[in-house]
Backbone as ProteinMPNN parsed JSONL, in Angstrom:
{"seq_chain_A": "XXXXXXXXXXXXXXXXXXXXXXXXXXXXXXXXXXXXXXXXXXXXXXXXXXXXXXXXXXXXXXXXXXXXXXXXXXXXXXXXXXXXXXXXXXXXXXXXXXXXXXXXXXXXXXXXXXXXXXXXXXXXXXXXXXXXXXXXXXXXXXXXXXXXXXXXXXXXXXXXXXXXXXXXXXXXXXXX", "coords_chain_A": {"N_chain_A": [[0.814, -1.19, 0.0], [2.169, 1.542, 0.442], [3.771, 1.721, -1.255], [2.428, 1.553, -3.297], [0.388, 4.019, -2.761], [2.072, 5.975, -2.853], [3.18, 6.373, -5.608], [0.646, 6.573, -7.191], [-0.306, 8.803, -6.219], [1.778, 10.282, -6.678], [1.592, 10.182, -9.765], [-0.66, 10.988, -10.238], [-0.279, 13.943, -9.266], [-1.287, 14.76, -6.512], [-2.077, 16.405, -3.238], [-0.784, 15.527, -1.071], [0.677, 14.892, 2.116], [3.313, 12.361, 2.583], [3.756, 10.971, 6.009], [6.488, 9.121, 7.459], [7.007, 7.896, 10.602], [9.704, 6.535, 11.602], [11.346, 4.857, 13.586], [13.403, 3.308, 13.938], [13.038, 0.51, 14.317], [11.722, -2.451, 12.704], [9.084, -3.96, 14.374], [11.032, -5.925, 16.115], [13.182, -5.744, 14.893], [16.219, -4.133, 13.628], [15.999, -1.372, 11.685], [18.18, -0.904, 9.385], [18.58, -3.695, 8.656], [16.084, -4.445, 7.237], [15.99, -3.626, 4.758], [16.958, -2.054, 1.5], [17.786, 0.488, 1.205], [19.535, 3.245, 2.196], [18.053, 5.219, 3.747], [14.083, 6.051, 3.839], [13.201, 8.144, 3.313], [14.785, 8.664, 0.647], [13.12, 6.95, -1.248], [11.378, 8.28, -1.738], [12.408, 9.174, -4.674], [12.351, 7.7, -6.725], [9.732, 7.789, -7.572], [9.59, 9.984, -8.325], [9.058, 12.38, -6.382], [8.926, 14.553, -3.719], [11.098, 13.937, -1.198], [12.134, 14.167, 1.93], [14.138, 13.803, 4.757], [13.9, 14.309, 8.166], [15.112, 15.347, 11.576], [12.918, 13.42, 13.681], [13.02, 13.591, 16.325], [13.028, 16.879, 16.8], [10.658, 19.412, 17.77], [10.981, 21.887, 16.091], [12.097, 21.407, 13.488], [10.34, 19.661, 12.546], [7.995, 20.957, 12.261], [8.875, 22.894, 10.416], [9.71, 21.261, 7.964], [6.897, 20.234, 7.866], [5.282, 22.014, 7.177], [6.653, 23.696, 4.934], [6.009, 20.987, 3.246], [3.441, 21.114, 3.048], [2.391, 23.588, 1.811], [3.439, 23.051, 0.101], [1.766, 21.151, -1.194], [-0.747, 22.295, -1.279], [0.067, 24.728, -3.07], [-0.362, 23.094, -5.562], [1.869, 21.551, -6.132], [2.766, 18.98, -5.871], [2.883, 15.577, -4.514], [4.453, 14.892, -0.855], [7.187, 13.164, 0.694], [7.785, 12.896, 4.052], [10.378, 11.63, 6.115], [10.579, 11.223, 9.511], [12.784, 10.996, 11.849], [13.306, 8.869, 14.763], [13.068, 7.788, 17.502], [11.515, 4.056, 19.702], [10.463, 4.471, 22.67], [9.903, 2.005, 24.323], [9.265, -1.691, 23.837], [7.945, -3.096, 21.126], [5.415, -4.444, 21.919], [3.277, -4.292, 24.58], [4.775, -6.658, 26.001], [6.84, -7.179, 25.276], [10.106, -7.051, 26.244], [11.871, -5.609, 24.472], [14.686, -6.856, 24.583], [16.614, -6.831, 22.373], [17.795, -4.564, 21.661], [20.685, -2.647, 21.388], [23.134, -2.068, 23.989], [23.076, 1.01, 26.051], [21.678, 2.558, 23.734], [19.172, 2.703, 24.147], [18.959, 4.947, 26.532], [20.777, 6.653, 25.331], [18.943, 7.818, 22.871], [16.441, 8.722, 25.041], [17.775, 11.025, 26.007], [17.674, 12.669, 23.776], [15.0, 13.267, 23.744], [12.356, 14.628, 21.98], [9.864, 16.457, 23.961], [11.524, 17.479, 26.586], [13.525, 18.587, 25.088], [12.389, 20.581, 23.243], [11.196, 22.013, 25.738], [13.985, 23.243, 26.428], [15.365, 24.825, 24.539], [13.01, 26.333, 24.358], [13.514, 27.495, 26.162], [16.05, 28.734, 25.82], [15.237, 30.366, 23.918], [14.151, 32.078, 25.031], [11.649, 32.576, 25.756], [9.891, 31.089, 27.362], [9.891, 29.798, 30.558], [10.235, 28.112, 33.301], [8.224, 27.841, 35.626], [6.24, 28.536, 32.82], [6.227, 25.988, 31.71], [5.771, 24.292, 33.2], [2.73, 25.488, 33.983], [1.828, 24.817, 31.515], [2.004, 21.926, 31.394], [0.227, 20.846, 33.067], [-1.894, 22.24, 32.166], [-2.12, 20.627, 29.746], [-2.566, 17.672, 30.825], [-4.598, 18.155, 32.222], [-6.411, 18.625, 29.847], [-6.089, 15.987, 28.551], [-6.808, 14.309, 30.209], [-9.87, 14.787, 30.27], [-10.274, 14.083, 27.856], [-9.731, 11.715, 27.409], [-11.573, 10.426, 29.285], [-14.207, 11.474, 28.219], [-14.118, 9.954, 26.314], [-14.408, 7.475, 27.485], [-16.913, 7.905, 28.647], [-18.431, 7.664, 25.876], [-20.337, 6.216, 23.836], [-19.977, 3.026, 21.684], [-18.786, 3.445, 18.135], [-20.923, 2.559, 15.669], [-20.839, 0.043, 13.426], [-21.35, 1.087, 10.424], [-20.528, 3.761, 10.858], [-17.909, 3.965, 10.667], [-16.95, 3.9, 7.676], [-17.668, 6.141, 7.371], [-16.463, 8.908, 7.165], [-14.144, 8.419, 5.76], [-13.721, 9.697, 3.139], [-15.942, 11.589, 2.419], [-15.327, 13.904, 4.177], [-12.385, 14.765, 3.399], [-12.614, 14.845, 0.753], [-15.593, 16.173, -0.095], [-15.428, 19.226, 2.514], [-13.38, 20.141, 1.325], [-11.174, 19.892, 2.255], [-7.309, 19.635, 2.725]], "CA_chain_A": [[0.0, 0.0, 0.0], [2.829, 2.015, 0.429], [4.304, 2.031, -2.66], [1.226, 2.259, -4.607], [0.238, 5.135, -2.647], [3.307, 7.39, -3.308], [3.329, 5.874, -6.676], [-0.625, 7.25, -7.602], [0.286, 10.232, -5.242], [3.062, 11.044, -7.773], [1.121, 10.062, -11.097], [-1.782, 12.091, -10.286], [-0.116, 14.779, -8.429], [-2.331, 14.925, -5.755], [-1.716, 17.14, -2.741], [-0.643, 14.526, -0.331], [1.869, 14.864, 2.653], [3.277, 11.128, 3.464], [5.095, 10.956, 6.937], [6.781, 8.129, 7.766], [7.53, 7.847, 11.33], [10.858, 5.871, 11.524], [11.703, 4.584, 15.345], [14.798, 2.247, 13.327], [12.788, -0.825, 14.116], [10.387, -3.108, 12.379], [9.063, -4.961, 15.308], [12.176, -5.674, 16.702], [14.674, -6.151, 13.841], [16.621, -2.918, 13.349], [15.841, -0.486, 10.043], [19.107, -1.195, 8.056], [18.954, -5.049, 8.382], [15.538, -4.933, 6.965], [15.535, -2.64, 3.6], [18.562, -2.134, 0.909], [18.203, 1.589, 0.899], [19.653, 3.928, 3.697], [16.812, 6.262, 4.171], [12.821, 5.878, 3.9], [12.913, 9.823, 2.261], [15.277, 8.645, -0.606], [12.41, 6.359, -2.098], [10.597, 9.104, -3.055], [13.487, 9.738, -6.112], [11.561, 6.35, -7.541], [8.275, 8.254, -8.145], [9.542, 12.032, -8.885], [8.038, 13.57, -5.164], [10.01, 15.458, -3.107], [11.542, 13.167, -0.342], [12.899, 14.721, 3.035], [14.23, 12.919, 6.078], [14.152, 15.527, 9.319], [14.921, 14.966, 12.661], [11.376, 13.588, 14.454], [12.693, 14.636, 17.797], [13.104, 18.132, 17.155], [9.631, 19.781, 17.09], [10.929, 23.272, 14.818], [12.617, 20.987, 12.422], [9.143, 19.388, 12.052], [7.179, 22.115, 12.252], [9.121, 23.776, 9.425], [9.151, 20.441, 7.219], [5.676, 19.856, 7.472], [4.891, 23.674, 6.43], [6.67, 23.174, 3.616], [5.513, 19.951, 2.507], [1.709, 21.318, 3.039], [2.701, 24.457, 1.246], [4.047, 22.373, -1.604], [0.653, 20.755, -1.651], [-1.656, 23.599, -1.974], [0.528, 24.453, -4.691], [-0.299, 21.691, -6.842], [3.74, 20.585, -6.738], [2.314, 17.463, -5.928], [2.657, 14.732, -3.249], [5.748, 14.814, -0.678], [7.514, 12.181, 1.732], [8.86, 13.204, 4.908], [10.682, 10.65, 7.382], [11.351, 11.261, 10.474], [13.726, 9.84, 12.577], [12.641, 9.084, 15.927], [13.2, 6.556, 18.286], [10.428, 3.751, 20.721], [11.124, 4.434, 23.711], [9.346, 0.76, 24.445], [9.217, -2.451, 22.692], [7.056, -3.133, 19.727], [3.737, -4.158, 22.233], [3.786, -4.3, 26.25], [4.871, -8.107, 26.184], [7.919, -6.772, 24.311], [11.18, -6.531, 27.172], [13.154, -5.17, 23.478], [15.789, -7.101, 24.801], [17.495, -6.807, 20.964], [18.468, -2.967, 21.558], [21.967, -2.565, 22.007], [23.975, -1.207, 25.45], [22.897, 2.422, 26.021], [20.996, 2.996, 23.053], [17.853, 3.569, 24.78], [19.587, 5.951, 27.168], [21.129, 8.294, 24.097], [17.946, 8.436, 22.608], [15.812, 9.637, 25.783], [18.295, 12.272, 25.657], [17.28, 13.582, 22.669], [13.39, 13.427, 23.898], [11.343, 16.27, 21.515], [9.464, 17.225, 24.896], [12.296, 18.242, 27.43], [14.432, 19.336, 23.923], [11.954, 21.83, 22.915], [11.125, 22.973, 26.636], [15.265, 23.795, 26.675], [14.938, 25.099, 23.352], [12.007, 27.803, 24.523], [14.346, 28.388, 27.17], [17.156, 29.163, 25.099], [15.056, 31.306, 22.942], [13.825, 33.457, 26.162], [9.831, 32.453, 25.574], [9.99, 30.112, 27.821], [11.043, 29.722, 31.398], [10.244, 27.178, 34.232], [6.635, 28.428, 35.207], [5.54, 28.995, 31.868], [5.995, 25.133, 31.094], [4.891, 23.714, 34.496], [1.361, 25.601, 34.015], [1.22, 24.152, 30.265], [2.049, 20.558, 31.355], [-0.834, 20.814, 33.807], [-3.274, 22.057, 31.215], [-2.07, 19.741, 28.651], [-2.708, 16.704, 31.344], [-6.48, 17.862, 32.088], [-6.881, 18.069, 28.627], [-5.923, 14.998, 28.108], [-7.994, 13.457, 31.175], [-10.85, 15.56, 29.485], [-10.404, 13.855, 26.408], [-9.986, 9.944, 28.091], [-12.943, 10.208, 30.23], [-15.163, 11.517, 26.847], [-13.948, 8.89, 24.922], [-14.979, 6.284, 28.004], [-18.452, 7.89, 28.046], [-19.022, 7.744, 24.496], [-20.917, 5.148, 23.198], [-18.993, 2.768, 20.388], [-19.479, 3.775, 17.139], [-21.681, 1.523, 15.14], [-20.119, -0.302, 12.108], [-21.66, 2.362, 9.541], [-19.923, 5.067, 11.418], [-16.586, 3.588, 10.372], [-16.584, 4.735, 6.336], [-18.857, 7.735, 7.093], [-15.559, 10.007, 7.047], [-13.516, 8.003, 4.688], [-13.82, 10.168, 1.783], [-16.675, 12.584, 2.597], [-14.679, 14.723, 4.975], [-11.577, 15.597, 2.78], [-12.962, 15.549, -0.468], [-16.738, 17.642, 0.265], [-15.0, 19.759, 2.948], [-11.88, 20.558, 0.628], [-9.419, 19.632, 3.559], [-5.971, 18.72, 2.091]], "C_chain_A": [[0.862, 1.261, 0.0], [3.394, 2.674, -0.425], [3.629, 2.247, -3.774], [0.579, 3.701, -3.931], [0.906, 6.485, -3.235], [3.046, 7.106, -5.085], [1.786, 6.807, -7.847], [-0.542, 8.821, -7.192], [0.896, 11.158, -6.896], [2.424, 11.179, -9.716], [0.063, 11.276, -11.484], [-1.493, 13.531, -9.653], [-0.641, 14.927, -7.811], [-1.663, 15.644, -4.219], [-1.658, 16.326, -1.368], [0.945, 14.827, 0.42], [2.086, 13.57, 3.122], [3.832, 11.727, 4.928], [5.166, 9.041, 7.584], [7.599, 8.388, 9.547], [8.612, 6.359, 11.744], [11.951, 6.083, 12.983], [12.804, 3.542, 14.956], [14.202, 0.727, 13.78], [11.567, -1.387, 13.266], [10.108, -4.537, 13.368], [10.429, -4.566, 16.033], [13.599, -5.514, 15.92], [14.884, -4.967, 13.506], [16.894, -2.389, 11.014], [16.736, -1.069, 8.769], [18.823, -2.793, 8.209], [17.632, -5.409, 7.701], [14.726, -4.244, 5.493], [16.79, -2.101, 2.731], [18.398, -0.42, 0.893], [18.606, 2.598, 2.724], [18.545, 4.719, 4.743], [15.41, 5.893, 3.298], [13.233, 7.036, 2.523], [13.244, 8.939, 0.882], [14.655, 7.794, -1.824], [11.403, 7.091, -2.706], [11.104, 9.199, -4.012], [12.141, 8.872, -6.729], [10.566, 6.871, -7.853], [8.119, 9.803, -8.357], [8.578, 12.537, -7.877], [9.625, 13.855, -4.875], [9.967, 14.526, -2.015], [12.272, 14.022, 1.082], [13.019, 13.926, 4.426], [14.815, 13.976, 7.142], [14.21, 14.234, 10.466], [13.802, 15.086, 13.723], [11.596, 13.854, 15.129], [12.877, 16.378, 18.154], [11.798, 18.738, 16.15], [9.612, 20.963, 16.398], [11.286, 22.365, 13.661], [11.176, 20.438, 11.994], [8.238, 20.052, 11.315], [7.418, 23.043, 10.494], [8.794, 22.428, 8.295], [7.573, 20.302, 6.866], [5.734, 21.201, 6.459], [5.303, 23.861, 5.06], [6.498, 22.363, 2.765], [3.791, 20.356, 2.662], [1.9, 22.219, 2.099], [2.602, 24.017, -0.126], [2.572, 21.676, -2.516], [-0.85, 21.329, -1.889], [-1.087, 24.596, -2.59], [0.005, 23.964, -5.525], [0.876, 21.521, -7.007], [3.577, 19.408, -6.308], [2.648, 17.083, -4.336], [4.396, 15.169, -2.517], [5.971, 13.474, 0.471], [8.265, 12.444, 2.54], [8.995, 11.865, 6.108], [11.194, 11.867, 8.237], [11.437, 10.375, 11.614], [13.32, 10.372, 13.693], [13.014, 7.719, 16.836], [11.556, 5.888, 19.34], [11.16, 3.302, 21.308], [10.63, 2.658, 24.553], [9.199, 0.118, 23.68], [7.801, -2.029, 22.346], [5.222, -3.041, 20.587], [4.447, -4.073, 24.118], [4.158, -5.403, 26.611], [6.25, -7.845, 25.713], [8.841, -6.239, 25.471], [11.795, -5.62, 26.377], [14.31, -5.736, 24.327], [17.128, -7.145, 23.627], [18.261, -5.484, 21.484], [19.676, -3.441, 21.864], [22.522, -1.733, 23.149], [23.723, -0.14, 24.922], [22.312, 3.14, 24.771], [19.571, 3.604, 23.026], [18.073, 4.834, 25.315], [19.786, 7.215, 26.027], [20.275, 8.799, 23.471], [16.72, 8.735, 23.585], [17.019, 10.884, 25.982], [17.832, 13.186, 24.915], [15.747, 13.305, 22.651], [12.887, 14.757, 23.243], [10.899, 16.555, 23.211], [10.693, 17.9, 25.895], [13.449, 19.004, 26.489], [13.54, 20.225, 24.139], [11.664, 22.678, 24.492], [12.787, 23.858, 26.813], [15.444, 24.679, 25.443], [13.583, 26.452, 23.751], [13.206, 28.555, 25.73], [15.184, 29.562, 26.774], [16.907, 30.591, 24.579], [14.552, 32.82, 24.06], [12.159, 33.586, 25.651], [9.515, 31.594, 26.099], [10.452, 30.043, 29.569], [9.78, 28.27, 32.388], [8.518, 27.252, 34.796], [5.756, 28.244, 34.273], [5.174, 27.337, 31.66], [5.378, 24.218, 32.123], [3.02, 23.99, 33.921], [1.178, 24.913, 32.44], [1.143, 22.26, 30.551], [0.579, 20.222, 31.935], [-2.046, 20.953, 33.077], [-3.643, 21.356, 30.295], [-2.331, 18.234, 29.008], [-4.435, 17.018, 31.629], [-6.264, 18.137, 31.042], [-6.981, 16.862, 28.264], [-6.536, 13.571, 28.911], [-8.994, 13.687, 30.693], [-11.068, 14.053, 28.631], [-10.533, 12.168, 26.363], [-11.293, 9.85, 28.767], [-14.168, 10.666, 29.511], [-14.955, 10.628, 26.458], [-14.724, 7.324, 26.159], [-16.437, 6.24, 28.548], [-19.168, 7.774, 26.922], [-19.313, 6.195, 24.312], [-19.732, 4.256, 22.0], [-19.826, 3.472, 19.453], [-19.836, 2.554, 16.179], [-20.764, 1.421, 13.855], [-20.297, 0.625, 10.725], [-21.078, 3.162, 9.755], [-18.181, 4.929, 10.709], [-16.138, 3.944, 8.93], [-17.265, 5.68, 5.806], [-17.96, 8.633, 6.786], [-14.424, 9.875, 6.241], [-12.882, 9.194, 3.861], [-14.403, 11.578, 2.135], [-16.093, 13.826, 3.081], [-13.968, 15.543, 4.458], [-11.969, 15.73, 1.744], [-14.627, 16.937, -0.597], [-16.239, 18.476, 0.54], [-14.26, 20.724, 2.184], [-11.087, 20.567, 1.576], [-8.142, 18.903, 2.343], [-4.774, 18.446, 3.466]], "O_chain_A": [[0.266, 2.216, -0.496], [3.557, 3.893, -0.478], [3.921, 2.825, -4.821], [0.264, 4.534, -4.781], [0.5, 7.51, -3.784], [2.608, 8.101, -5.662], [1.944, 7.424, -8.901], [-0.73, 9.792, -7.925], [0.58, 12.062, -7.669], [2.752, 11.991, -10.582], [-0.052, 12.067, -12.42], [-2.458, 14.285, -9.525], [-1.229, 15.874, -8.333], [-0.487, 15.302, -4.095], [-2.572, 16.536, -0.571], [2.012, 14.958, -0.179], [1.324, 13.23, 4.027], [4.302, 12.864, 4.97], [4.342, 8.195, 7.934], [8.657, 9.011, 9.633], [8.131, 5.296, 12.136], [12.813, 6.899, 13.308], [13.102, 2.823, 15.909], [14.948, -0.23, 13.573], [10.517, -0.749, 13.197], [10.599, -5.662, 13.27], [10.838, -3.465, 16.403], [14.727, -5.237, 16.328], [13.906, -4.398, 13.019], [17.427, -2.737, 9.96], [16.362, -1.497, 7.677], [19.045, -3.086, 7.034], [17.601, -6.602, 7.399], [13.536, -4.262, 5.177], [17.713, -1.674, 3.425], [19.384, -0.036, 0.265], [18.107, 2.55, 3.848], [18.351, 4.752, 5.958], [15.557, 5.472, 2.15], [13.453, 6.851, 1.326], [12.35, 8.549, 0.13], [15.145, 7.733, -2.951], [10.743, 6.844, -3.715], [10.215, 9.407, -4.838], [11.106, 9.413, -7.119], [10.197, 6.272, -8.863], [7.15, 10.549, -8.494], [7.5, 13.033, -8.205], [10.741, 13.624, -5.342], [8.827, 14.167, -1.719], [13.304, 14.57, 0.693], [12.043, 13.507, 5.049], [15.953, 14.437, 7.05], [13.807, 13.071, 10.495], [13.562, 16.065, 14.43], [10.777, 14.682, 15.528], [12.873, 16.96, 19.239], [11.633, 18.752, 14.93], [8.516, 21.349, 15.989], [10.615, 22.644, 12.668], [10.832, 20.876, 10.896], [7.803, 19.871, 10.177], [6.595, 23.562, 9.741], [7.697, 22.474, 7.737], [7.142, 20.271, 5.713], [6.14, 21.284, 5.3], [4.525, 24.132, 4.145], [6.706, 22.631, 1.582], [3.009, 19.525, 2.2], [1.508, 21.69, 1.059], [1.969, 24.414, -1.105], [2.313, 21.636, -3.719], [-1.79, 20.856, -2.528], [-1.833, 25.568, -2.709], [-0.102, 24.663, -6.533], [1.179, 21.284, -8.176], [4.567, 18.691, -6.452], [2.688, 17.807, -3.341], [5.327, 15.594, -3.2], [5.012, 12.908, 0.996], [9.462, 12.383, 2.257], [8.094, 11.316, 6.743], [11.821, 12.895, 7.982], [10.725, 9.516, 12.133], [13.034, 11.544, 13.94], [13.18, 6.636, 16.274], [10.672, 6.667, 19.697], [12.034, 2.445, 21.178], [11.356, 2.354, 25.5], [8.963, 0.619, 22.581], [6.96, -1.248, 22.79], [4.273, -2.302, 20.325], [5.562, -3.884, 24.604], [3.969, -5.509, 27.822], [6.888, -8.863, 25.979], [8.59, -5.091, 25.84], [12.36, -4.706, 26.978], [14.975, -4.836, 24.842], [18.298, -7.41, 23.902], [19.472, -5.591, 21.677], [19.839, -4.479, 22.505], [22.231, -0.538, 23.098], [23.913, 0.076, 23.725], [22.455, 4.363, 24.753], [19.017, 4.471, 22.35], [17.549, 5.818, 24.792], [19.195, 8.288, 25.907], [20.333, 10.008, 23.248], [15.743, 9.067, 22.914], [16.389, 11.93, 26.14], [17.59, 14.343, 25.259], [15.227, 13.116, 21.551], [12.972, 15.832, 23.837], [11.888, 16.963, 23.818], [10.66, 19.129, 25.844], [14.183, 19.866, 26.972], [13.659, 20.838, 25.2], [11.877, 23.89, 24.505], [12.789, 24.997, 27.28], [15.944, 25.691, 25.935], [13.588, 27.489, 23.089], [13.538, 29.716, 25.971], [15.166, 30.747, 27.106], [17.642, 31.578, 24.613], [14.606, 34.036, 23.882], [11.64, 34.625, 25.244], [8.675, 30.938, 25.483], [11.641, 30.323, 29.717], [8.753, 27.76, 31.941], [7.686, 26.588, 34.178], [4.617, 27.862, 34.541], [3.983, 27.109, 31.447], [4.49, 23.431, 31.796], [2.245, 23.097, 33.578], [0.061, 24.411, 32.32], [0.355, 21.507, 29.98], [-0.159, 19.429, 31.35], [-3.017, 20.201, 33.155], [-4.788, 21.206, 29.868], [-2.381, 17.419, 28.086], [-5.333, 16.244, 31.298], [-5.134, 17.649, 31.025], [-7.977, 16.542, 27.615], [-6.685, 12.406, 28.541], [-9.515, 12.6, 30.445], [-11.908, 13.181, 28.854], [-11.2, 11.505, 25.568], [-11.979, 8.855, 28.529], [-15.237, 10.348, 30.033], [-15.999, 10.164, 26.0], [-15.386, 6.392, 25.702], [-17.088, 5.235, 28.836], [-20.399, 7.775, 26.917], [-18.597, 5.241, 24.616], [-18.759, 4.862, 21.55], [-20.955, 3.942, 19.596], [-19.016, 1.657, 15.986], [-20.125, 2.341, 13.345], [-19.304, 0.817, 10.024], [-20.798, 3.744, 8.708], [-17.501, 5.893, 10.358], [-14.965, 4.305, 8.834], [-17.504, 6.063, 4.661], [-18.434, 9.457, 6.004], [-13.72, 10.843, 5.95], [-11.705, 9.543, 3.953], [-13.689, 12.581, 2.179], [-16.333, 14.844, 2.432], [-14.191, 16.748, 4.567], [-11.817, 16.891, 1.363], [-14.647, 18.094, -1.017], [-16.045, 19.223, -0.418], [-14.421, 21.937, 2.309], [-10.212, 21.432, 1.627], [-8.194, 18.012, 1.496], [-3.736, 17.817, 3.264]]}, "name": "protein", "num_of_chains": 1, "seq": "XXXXXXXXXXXXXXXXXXXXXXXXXXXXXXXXXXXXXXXXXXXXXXXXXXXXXXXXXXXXXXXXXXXXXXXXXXXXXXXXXXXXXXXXXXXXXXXXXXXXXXXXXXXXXXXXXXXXXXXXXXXXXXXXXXXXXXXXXXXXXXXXXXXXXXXXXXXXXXXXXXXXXXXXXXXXXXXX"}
């Protein structure tokens, strides 16, 4: 599905941002041992998009990628493919020790965590200080109790409900 996506993406130009989030494993077997090319991005060449591989833990580098891969697509310059690199911080399911990882590889990448990066990173920039991100964590945790405790009053949604937004949504709407 993958490859026929980008592949139609690219034929039809269609205003399509992929992202590939790329944590270097499949399951447990690490990225390079399971794909002959170095990078995800560089398979866009194969279907004439624009390919970019950013770093997923830094949320400006994102931020700016996306923007320009949305940009590109309300254009009409067609479809794009951005990886980013990112690490799981836990195996594949919760049964999963990841005992494969190698010595201190977990460790170097909670280092480079997007959340305590970008809070050092607002710091840096002086829009930011110690306060400011305390009261956001707090609002961003009831939100997010909010948003669990709706979802465990809500009813399921009935099997009809499931390809009601398919289609309808982005193409009626005009969302891209």
């Amino acid at each position: 599905y993958f490859h026929e996506g980008l592949n139609l993406a690219a034929i039809w130009r269609l205003p399509v941002v992929f992202v590939c989030v790329n944590n270097l494993y499949a399951v447990s077997t690490p990225y390079q041992r399971t794909t002959s090319v170095e990078t995800i991005a560089e398979r866009a060449s194969a279907y004439s998009i624009e390919g970019m591989r950013i770093d997923g833990n830094d949320v400006l580098a994102v931020y700016t990628a996306a923007f320009e891969a949305i940009d590109r697509a309300r254009s009409n310059a067609g479809p794009t493919l951005l990886e980013c690199l990112t690490y799981r911080h836990r195996g594949h399911s919760r049964f999963d020790p990841a005992r494969y990882r190698p010595e201190g590889e977990l460790a170097a990448w909670m280092a480079a965590d997007p959340l305590p990066r970008f809070e050092r990173k607002l710091k840096e920039l002086g829009v930011g200080n110690d306060q400011m991100i305390a009261e956001i964590r707090v609002e961003v945790g009831a939100e997010i109790a909010d948003a669990v405790e709706f979802a465990r009053r809500s009813p399921d949604p009935t099997p009809d409900a499931a390809l009601s937004i398919v289609l309808s949504s982005s193409l009626t709407q005009g969302g891209a």
